[in-house]
N, CA, C and O atoms as a GROMACS GRO file, in nm:
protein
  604
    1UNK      N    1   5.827   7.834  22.222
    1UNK     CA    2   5.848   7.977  22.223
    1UNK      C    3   5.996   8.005  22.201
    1UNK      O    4   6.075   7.946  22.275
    2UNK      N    5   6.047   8.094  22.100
    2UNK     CA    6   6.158   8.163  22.068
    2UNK      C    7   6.152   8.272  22.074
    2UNK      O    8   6.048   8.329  22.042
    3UNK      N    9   6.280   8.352  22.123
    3UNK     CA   10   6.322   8.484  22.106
    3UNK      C   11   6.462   8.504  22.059
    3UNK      O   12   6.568   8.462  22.107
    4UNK      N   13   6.441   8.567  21.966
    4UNK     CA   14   6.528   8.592  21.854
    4UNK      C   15   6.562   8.732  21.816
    4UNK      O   16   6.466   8.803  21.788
    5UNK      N   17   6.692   8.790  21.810
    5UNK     CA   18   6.707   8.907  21.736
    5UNK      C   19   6.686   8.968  21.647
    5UNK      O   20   6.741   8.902  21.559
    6UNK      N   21   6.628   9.088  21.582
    6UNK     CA   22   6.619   9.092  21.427
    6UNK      C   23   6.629   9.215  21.427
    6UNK      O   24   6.591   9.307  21.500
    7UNK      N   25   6.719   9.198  21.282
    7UNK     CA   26   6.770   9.380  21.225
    7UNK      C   27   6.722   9.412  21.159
    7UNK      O   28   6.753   9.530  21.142
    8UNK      N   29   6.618   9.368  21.066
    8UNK     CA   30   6.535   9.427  20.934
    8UNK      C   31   6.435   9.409  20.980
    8UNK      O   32   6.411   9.291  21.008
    9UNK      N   33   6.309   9.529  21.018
    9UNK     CA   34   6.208   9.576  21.029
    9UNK      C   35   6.121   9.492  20.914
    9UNK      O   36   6.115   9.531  20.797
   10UNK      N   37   6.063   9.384  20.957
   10UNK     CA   38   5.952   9.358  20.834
   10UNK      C   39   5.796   9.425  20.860
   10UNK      O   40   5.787   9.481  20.970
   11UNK      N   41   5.683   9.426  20.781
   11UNK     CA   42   5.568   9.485  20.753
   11UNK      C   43   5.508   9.435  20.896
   11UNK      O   44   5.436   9.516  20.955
   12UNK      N   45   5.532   9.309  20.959
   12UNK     CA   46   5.492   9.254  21.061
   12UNK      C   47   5.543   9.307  21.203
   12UNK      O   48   5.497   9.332  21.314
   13UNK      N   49   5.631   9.309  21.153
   13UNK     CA   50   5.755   9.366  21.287
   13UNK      C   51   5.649   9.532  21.340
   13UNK      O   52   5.587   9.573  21.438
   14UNK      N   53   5.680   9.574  21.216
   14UNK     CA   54   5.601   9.745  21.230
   14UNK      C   55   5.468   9.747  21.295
   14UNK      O   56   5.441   9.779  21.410
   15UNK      N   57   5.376   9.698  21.181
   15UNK     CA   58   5.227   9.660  21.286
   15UNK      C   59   5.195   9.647  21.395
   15UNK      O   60   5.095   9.694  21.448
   16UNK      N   61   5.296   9.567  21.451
   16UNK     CA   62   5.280   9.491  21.613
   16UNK      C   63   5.336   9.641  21.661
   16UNK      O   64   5.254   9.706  21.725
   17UNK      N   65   5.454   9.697  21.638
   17UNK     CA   66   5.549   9.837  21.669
   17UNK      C   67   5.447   9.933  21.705
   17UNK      O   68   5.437   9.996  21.810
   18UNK      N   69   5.356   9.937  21.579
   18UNK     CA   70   5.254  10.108  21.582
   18UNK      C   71   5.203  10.100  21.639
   18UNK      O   72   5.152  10.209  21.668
   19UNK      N   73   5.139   9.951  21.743
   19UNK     CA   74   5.024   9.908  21.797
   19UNK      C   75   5.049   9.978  21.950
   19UNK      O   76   4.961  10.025  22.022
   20UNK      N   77   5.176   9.970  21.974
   20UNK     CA   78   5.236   9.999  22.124
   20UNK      C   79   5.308  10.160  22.118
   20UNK      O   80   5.361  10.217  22.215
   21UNK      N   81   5.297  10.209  21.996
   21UNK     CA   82   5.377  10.354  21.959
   21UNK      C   83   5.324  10.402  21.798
   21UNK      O   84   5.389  10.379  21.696
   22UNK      N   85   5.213  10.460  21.804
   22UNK     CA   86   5.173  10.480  21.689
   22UNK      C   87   5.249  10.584  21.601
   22UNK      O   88   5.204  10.618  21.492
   23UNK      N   89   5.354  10.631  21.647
   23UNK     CA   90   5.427  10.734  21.535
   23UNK      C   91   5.527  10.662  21.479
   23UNK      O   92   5.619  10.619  21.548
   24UNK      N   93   5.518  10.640  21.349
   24UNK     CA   94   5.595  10.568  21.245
   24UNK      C   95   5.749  10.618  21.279
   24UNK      O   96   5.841  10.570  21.346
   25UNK      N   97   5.734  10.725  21.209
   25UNK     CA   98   5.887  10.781  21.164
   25UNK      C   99   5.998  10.806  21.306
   25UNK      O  100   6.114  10.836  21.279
   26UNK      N  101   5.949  10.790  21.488
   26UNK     CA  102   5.975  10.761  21.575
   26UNK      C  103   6.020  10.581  21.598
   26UNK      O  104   6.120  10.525  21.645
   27UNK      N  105   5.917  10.543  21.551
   27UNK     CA  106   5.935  10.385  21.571
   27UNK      C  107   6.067  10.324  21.518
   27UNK      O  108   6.152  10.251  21.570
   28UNK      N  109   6.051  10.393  21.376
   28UNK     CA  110   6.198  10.332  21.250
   28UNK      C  111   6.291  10.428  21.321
   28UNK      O  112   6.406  10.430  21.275
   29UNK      N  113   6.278  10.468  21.371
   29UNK     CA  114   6.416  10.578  21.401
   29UNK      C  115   6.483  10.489  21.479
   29UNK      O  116   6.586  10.439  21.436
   30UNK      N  117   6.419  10.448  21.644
   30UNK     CA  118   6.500  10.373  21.768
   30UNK      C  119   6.467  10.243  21.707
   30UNK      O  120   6.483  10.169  21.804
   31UNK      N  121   6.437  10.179  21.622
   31UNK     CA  122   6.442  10.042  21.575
   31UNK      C  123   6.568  10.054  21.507
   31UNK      O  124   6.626   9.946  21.521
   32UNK      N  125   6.646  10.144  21.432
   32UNK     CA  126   6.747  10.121  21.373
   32UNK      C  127   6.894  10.158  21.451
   32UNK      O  128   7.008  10.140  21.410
   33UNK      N  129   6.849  10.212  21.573
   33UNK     CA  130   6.975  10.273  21.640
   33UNK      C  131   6.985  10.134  21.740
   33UNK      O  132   7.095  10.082  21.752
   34UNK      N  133   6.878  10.080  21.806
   34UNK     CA  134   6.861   9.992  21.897
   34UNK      C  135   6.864   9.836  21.839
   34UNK      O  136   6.877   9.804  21.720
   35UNK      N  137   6.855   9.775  21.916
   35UNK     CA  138   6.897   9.615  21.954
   35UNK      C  139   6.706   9.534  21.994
   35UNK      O  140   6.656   9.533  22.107
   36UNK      N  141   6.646   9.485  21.880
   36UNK     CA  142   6.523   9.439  21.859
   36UNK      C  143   6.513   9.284  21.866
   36UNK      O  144   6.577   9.207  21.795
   37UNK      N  145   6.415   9.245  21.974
   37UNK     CA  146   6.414   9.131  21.941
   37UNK      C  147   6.257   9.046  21.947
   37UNK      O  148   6.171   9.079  22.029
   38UNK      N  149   6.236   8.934  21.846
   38UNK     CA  150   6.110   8.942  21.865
   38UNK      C  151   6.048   8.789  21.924
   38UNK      O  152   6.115   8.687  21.933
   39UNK      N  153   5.986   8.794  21.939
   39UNK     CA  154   5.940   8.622  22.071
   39UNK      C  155   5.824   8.552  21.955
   39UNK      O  156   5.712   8.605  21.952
   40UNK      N  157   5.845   8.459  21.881
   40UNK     CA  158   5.792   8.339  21.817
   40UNK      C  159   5.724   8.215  21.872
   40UNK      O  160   5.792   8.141  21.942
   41UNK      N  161   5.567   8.178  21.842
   41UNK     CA  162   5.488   8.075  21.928
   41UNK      C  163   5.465   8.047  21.792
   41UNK      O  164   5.442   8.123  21.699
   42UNK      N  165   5.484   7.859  21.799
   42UNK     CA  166   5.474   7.786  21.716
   42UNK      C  167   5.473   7.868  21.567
   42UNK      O  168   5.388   7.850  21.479
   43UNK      N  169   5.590   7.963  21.560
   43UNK     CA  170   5.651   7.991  21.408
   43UNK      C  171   5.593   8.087  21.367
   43UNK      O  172   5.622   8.123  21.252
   44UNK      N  173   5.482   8.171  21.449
   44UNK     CA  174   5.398   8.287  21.475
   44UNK      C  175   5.441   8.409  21.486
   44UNK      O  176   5.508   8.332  21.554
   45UNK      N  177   5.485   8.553  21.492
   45UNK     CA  178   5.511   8.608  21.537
   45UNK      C  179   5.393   8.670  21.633
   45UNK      O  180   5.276   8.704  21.614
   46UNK      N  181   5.490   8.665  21.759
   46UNK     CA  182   5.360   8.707  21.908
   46UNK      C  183   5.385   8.762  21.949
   46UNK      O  184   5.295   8.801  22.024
   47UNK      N  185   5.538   8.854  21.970
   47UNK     CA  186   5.586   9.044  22.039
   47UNK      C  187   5.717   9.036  21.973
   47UNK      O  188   5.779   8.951  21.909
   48UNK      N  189   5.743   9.206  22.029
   48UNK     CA  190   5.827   9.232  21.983
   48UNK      C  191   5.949   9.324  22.077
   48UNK      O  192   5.933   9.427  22.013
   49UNK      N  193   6.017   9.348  22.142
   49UNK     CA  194   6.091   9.445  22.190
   49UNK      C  195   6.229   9.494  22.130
   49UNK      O  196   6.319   9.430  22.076
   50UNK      N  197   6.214   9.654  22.162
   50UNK     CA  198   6.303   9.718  22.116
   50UNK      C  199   6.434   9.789  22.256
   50UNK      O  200   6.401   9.878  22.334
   51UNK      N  201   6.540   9.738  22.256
   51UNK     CA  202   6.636   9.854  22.382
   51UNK      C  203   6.734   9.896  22.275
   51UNK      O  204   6.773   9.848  22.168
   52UNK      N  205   6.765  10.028  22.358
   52UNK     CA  206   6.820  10.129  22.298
   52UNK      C  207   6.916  10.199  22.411
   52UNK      O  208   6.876  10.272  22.502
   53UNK      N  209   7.044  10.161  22.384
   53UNK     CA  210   7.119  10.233  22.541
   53UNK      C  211   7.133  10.384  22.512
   53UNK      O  212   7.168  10.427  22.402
   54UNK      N  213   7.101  10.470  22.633
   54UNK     CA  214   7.109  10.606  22.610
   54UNK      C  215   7.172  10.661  22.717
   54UNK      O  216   7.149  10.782  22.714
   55UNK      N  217   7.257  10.628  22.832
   55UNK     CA  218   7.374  10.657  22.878
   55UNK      C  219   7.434  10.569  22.923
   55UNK      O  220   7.378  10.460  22.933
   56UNK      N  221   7.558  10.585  22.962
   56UNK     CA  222   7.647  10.456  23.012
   56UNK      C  223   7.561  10.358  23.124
   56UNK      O  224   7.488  10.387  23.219
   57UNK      N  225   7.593  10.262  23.080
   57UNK     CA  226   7.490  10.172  23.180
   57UNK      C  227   7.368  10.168  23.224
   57UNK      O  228   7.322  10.148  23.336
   58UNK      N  229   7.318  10.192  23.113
   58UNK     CA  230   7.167  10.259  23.073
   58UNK      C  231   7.116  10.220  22.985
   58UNK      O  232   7.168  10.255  22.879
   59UNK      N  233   6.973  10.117  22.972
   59UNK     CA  234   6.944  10.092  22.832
   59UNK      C  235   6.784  10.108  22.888
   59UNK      O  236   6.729  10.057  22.986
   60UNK      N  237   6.722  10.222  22.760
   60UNK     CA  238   6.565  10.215  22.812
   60UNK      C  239   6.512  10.124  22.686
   60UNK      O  240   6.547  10.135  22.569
   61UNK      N  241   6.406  10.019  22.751
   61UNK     CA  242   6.315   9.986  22.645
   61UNK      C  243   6.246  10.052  22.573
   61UNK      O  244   6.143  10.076  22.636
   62UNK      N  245   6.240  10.115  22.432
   62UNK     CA  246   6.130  10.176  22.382
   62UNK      C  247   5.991  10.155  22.312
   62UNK      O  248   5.905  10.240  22.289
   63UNK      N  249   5.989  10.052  22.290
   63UNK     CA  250   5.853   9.909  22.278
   63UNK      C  251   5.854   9.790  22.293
   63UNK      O  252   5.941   9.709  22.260
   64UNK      N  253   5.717   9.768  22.366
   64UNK     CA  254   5.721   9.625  22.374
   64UNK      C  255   5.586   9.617  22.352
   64UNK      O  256   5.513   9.668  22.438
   65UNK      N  257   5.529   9.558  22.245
   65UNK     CA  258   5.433   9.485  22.219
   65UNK      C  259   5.394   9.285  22.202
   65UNK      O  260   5.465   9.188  22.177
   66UNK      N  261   5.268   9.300  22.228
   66UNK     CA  262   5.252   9.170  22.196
   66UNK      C  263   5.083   9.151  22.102
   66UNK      O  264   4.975   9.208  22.118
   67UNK      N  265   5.128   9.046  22.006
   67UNK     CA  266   4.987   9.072  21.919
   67UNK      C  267   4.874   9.018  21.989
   67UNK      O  268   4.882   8.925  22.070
   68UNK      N  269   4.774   9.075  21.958
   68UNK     CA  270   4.632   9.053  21.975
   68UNK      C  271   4.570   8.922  22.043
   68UNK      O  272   4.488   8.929  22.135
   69UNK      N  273   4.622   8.787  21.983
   69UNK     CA  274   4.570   8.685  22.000
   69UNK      C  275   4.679   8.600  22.077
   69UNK      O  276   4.665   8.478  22.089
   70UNK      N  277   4.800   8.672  22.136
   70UNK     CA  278   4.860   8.598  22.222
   70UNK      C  279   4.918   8.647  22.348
   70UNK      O  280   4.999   8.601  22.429
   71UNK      N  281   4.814   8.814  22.332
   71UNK     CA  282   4.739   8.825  22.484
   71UNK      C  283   4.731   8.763  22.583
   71UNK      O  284   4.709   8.645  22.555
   72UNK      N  285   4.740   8.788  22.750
   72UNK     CA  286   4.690   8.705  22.805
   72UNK      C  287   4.764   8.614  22.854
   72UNK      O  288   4.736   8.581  22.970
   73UNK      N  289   4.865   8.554  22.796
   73UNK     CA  290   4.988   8.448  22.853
   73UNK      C  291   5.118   8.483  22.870
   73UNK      O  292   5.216   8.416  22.837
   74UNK      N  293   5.114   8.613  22.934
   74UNK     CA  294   5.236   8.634  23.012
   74UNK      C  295   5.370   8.643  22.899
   74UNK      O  296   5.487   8.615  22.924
   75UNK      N  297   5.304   8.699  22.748
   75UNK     CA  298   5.446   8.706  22.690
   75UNK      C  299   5.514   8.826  22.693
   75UNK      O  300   5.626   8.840  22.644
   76UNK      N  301   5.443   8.927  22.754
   76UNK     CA  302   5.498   9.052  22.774
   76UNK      C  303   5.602   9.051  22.893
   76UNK      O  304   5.710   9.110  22.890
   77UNK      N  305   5.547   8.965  23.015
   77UNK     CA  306   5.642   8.932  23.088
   77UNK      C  307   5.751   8.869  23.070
   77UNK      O  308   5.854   8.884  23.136
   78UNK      N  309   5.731   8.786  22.968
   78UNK     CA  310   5.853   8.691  22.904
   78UNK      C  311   5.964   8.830  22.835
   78UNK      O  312   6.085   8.813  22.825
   79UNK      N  313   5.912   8.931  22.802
   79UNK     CA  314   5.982   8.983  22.684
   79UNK      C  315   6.061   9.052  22.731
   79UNK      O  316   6.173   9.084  22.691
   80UNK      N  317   5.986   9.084  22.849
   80UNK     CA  318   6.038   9.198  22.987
   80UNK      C  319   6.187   9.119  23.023
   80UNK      O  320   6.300   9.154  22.988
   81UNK      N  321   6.149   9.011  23.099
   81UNK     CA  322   6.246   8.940  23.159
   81UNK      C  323   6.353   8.890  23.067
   81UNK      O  324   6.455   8.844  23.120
   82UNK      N  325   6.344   8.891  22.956
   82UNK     CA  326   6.461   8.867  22.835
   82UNK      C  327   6.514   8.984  22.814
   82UNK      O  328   6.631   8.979  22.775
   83UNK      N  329   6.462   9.109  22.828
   83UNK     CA  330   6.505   9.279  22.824
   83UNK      C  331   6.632   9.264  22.906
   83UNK      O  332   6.749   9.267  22.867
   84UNK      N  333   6.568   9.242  23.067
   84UNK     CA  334   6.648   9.227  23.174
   84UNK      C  335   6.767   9.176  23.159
   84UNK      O  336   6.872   9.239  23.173
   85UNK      N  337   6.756   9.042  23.125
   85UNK     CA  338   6.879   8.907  23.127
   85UNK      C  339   6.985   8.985  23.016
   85UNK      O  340   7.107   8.984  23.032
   86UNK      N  341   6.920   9.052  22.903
   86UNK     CA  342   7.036   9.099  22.796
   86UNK      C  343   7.091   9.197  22.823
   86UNK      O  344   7.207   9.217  22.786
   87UNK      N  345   7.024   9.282  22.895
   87UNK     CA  346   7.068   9.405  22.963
   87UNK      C  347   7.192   9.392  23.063
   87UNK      O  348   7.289   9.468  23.058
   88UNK      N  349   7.170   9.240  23.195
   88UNK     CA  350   7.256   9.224  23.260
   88UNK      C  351   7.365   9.181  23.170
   88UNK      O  352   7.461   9.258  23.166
   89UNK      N  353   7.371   9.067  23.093
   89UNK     CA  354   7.480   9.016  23.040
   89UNK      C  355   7.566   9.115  22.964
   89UNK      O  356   7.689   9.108  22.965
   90UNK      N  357   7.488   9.222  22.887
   90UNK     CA  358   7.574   9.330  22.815
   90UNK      C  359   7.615   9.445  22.868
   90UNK      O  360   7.646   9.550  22.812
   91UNK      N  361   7.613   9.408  23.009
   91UNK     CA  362   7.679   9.522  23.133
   91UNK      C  363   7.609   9.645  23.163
   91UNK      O  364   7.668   9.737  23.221
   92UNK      N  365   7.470   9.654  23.123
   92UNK     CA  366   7.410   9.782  23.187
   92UNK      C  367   7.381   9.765  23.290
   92UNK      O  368   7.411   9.654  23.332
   93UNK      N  369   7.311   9.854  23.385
   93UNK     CA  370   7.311   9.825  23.528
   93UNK      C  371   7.183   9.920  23.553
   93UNK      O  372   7.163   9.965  23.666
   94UNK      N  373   7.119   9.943  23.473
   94UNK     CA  374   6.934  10.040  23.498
   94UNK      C  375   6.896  10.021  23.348
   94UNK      O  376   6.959  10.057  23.249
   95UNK      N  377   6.800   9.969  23.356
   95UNK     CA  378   6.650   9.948  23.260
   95UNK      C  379   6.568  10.021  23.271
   95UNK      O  380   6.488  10.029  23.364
   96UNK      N  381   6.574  10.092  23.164
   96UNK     CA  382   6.420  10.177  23.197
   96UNK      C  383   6.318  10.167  23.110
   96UNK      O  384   6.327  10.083  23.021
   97UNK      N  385   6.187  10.262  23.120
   97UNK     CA  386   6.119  10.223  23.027
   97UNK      C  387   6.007  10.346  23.068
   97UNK      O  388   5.986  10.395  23.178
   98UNK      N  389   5.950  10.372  22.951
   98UNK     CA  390   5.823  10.528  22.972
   98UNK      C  391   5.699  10.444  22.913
   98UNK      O  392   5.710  10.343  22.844
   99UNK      N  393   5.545  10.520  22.964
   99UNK     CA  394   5.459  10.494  22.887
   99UNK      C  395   5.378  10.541  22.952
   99UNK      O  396   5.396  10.561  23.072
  100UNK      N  397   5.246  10.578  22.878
  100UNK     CA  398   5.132  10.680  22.905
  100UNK      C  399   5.078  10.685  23.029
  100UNK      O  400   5.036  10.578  23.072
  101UNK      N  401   5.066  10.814  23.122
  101UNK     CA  402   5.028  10.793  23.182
  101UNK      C  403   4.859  10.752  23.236
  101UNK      O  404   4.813  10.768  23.349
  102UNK      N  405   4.803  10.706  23.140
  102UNK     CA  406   4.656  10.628  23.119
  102UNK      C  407   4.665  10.533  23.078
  102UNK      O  408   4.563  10.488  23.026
  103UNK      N  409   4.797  10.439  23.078
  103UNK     CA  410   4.824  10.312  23.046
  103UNK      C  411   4.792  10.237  23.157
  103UNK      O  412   4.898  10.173  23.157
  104UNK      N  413   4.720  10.183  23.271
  104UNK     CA  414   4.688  10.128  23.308
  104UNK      C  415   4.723  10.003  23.336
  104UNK      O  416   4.773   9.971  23.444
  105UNK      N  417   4.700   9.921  23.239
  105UNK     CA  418   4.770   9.802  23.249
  105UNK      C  419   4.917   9.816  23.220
  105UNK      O  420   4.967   9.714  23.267
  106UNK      N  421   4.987   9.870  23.180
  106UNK     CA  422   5.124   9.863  23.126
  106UNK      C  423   5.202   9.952  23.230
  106UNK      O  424   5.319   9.986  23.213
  107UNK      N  425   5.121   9.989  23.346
  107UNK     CA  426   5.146  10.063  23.482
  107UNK      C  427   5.176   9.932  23.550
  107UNK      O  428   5.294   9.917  23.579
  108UNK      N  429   5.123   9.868  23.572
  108UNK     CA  430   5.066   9.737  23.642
  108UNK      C  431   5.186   9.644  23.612
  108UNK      O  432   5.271   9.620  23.698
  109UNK      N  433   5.189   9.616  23.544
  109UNK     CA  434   5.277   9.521  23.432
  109UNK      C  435   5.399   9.582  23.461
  109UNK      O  436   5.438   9.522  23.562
  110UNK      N  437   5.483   9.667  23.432
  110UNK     CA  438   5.588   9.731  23.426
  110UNK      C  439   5.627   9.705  23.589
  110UNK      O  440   5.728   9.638  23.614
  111UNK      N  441   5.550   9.756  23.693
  111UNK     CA  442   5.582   9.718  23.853
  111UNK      C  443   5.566   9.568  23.869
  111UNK      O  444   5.662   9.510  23.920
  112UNK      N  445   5.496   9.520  23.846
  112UNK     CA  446   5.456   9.378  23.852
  112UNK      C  447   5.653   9.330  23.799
  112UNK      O  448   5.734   9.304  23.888
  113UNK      N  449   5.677   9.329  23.711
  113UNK     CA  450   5.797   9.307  23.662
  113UNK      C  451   5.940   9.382  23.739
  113UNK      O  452   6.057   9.352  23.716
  114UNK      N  453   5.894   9.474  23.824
  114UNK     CA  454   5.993   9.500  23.935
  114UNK      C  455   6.057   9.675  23.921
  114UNK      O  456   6.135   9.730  23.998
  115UNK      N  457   5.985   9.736  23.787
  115UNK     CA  458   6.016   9.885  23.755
  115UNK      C  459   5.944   9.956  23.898
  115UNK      O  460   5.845   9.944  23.971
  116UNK      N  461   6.052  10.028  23.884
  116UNK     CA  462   5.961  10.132  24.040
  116UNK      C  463   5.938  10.316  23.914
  116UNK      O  464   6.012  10.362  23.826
  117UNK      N  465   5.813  10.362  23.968
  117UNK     CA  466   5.809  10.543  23.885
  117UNK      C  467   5.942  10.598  23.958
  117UNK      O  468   5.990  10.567  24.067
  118UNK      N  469   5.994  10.709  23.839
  118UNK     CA  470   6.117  10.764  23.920
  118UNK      C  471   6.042  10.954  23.821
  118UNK      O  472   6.130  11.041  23.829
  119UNK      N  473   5.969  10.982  23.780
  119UNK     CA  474   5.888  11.017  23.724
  119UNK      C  475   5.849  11.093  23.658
  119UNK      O  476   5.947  11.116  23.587
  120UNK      N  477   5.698  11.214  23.593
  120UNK     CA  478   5.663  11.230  23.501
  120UNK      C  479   5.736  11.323  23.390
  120UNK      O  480   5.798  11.425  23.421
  121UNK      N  481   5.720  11.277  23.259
  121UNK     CA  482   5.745  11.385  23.185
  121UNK      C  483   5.611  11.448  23.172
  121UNK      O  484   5.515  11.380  23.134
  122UNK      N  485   5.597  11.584  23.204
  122UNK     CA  486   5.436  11.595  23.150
  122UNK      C  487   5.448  11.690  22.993
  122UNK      O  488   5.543  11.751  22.945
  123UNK      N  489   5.315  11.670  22.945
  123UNK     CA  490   5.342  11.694  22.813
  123UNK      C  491   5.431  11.632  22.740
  123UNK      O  492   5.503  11.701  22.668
  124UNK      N  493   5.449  11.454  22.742
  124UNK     CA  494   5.568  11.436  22.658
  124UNK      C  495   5.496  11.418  22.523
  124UNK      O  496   5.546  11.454  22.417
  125UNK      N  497   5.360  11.352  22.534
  125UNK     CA  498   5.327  11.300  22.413
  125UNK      C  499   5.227  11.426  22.329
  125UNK      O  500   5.176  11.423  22.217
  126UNK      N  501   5.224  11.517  22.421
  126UNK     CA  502   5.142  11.640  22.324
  126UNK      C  503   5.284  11.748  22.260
  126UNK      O  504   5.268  11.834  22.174
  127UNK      N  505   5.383  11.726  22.309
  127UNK     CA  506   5.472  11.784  22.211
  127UNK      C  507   5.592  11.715  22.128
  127UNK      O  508   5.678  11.775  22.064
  128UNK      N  509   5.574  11.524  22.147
  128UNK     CA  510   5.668  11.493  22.042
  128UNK      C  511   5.635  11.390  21.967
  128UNK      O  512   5.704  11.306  21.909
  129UNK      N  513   5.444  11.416  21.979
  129UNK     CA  514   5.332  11.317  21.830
  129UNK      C  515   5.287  11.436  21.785
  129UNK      O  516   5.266  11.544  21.841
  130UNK      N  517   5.273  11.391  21.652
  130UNK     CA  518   5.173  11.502  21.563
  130UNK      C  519   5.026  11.479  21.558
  130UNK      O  520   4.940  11.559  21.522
  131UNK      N  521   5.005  11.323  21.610
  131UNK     CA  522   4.837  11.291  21.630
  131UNK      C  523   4.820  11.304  21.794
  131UNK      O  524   4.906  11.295  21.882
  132UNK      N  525   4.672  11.330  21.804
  132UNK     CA  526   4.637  11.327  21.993
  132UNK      C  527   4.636  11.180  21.998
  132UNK      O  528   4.594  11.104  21.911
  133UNK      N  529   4.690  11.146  22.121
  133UNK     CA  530   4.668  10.970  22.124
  133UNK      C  531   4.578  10.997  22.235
  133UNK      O  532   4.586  11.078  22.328
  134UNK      N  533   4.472  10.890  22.197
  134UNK     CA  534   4.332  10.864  22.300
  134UNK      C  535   4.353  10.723  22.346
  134UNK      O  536   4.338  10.621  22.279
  135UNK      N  537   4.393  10.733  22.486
  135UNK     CA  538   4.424  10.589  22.542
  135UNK      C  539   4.310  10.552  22.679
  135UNK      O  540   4.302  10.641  22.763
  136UNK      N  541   4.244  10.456  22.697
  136UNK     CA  542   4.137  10.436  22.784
  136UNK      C  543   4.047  10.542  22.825
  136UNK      O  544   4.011  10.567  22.940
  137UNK      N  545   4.008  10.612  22.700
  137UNK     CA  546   3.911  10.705  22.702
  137UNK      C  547   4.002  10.865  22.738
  137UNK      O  548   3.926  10.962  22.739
  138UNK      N  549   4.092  10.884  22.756
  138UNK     CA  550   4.144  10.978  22.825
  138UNK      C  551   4.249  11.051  22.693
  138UNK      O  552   4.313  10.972  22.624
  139UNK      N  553   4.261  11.199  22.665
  139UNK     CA  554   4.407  11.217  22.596
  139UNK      C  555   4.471  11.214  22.649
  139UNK      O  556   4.470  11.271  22.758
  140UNK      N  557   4.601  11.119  22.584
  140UNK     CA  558   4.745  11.134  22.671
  140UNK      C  559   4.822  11.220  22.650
  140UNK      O  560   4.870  11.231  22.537
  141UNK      N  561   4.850  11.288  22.729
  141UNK     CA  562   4.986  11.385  22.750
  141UNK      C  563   5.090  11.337  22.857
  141UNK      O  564   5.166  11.430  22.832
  142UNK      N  565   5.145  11.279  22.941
  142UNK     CA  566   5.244  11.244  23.036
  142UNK      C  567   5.284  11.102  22.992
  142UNK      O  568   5.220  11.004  22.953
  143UNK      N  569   5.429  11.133  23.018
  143UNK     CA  570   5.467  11.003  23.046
  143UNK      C  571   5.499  10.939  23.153
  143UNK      O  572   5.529  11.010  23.250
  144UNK      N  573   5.502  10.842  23.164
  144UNK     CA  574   5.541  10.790  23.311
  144UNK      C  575   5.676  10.741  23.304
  144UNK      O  576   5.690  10.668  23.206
  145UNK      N  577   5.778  10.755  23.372
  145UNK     CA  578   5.922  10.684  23.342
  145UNK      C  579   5.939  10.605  23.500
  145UNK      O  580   5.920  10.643  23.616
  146UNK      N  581   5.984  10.476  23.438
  146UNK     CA  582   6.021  10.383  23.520
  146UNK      C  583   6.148  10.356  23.531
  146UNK      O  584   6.221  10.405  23.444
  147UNK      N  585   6.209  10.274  23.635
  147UNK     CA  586   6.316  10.217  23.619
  147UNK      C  587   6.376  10.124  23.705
  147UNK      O  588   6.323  10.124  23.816
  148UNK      N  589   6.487  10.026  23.688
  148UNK     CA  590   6.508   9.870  23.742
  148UNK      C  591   6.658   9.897  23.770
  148UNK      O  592   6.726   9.925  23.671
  149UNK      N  593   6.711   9.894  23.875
  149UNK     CA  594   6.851   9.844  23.881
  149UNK      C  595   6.849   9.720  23.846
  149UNK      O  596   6.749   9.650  23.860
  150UNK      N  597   6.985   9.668  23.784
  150UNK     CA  598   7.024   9.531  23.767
  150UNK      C  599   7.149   9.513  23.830
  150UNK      O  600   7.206   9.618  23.861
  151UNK      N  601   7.196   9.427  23.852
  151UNK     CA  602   7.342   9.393  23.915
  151UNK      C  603   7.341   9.250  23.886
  151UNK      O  604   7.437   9.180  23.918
   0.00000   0.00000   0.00000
């Protein structure tokens, strides 16, 4: 397993991207302002994360995906905890990170990894997607915002 930085958005990079944030022209936006990096199994691409610092000592994650078939083995946690480590070393001191509030597992996951809710935006995703996103049967409208001191 590798994790590696990358500045050019390939067709692959995106896919895995829309999978965790389906609005394109959002995705390329904080992929080009932010610091992307993506985690490689046996020469595979298997996730991807994007941070983006947005105040002093402040960097929120804005995706983290992992593909389909390498599910399941804790690489989201891996991707998380590499978020963290780059975050500490490049002197921020809070990680944050948003996501639906019908995300379920990525509720789970996000605390599991040590984010505490500090909390909702409501209506974030019915006024800044142009499609309804239908997530575990439910429309999403709220976001949930998390966040990690580091020191």
């Amino acid at each position: 397993m590798e994790i590696s930085e990358f500045n050019s958005i390939t067709e692959q990079h995106l896919t895995l991207l829309l999978e965790a944030d389906p609005a394109e022209k959002i995705v390329r936006d904080y992929t080009k302002r932010g610091t992307a990096f993506e985690l490689r199994q046996e020469g595979k691409l298997a996730g991807v994360i994007v941070l983006l610092p947005t105040r002093p000592e402040t960097v929120e994650i804005m995706n983290v995906a992992v593909a389909k078939p390498f599910r399941r083995q804790k690489l989201a946690q891996t991707l998380l905890g590499h978020a963290l480590w780059w975050s500490k070393k490049n002197g921020f001191r809070t990680v944050e990170i948003g996501t639906g509030s019908t995300g379920m597992e990525q509720l789970y996951l996000y605390q599991k990894c040590g984010f505490r809710m500090t909390h909702i935006e409501r209506d974030f995703f019915v006024r800044h997607y142009p499609e309804e996103i239908i997530e575990n049967g439910l429309v999403l409208k709220d976001m949930v915002r998390l966040a990690q001191d580091i020191e």
